[in-house]
C-alpha positions in Angstrom: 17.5 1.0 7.5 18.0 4.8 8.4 15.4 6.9 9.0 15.7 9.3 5.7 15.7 5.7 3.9 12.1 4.9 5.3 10.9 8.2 4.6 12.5 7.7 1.2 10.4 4.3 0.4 7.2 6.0 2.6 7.0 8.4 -0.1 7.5 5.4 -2.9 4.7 3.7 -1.5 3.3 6.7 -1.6 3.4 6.6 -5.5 3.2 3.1 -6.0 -0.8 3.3 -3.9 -1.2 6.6 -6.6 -0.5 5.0 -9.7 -2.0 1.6 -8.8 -5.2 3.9 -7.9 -5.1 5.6 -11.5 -4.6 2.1 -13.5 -7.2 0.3 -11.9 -9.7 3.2 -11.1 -10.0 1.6 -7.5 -7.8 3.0 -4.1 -6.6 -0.1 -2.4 -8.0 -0.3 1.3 -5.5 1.7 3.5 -7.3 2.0 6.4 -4.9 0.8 9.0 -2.4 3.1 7.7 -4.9 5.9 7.8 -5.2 5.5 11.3 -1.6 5.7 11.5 -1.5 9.3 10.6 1.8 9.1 9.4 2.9 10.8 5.9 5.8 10.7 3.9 5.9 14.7 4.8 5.7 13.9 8.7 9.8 13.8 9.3 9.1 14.8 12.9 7.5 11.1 13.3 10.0 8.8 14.8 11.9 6.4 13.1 9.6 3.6 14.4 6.3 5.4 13.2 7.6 5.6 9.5 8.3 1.9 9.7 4.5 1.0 11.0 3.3 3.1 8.2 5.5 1.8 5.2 4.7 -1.9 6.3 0.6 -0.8 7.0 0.8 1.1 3.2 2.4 -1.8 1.8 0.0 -4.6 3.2 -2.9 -2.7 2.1 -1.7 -2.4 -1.6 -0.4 -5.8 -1.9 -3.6 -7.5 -0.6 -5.2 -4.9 -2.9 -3.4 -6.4 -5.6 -3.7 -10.0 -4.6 -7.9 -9.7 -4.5 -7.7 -8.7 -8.4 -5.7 -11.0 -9.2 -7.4 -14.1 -7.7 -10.4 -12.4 -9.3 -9.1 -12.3 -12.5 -8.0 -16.0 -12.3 -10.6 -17.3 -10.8 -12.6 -19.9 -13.9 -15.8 -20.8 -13.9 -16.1 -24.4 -14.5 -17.9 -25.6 -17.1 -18.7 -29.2 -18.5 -17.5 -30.2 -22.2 
């Protein structure tokens, strides 16, 4: 993948952490891409930076997303 293209999907993710944020009323934990300090906007970052933070962004929003859901399934068992 080319540079402009990870910059492309940094930005995505970007979106995809904003709009997951608004729906559920909760950010999903992005702390190791915090850390990164790599943006979408950053396109003096390397090549290699952009792809730490895309993967970082989308392992926090993922397991986000995974937590809820096992939450959600998650059945209390009861006797009949």
């Amino acid at each position: 993948m080319k540079k402009q293209e990870l910059i492309h999907l940094h930005g995505l993710l970007g979106e995809v952490s904003n709009q997951y944020e608004e729906w559920t009323g909760e950010s999903p934990d992005l702390g190791e891409y915090e850390s990164l300090g790599v943006r979408p906007t950053s396109i003096h970052k390397s090549k290699t930076d952009h792809k730490a933070a895309v993967f970082a962004m989308a392992g926090g929003i993922t397991d986000e997303m995974r937590e809820e859901t096992e939450e959600r399934s998650a059945v209390a068992a009861t006797a009949d």
